[in-house]
Backbone as a ProteinNet text record, in pm:
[ID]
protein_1_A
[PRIMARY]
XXXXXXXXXXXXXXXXXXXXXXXXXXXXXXXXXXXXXXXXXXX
[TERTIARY]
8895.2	8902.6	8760.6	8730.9	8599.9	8615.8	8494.6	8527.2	8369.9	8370.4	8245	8250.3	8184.9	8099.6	7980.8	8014.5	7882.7	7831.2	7764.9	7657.1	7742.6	7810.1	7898.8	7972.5	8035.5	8074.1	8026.7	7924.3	7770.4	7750.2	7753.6	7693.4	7810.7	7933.2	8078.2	8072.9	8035.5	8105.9	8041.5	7914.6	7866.4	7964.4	8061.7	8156	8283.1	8289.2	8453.9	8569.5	8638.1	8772.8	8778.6	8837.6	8857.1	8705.5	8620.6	8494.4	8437.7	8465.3	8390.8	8464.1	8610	8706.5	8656.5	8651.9	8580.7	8468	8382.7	8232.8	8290	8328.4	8378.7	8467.3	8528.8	8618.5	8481.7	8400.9	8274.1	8210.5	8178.5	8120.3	8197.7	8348.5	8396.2	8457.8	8408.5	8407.9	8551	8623.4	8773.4	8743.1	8633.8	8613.7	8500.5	8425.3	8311.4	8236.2	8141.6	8067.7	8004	8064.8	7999.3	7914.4	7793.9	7707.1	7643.4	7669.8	7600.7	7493.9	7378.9	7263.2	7193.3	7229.1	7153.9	7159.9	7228.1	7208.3	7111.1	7124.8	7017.7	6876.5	6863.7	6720.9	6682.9	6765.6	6691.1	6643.8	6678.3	6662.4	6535.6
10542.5	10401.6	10350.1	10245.5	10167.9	10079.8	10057.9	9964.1	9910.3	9787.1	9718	9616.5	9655.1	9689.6	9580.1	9542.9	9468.5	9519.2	9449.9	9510.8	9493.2	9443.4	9446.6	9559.5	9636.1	9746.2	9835.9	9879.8	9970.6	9930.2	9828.4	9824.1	9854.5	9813.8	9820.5	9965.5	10029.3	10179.3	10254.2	10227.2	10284.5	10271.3	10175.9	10187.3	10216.8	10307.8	10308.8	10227.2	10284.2	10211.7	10211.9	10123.3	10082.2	10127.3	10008.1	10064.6	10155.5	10283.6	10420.3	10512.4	10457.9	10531.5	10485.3	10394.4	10360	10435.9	10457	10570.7	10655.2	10687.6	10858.7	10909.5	10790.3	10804.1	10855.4	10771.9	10743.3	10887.8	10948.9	11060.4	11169.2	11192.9	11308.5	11271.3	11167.8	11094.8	11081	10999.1	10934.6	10847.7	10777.7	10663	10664.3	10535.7	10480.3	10388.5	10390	10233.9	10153.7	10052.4	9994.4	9884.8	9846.7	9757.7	9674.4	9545.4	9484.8	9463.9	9450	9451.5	9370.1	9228.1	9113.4	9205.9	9233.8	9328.8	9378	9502.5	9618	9537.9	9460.6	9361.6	9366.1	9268.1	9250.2	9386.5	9447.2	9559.7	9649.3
8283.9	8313.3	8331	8241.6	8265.8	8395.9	8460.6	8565.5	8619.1	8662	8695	8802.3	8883.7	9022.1	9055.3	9165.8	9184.3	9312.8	9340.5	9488.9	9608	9613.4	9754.4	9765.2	9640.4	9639.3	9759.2	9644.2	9660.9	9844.4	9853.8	10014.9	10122.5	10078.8	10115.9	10165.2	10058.3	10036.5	10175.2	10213.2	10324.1	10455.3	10494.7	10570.2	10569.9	10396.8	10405.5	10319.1	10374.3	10278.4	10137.3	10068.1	9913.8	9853	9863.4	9813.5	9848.6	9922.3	9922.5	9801.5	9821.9	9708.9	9546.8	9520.4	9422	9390.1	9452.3	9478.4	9430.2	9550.5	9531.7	9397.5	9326.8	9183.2	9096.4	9177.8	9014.1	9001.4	9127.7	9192.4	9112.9	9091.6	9023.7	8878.5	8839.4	8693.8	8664.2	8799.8	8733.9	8653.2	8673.1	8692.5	8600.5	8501.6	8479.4	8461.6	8560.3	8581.9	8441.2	8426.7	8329.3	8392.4	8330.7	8333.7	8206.6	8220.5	8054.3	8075.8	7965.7	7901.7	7994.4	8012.6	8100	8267.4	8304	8440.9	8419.8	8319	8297.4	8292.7	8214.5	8227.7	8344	8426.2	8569.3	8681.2	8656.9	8709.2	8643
[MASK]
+++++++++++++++++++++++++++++++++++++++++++

């Protein structure tokens, strides 16, 4: 399953719940983070 994430996630996940599970999907590759091109730029 593709899936895309924004920063509240990511900051979420440090306390738990839904968005740590999300992490943790990404962590044993249920899961994969997608990101488009204009993101990748800014960064």
């Amino acid at each position: 399953m593709r899936v895309v994430v924004d920063t509240n996630i990511f900051v979420s996940s440090f306390f738990g719940g839904k968005p740590r599970k999300i992490i943790d999907l990404w962590k044993i590759g249920e899961i994969t983070l997608c990101v488009s091109s204009p993101i990748l730029k800014v960064a």
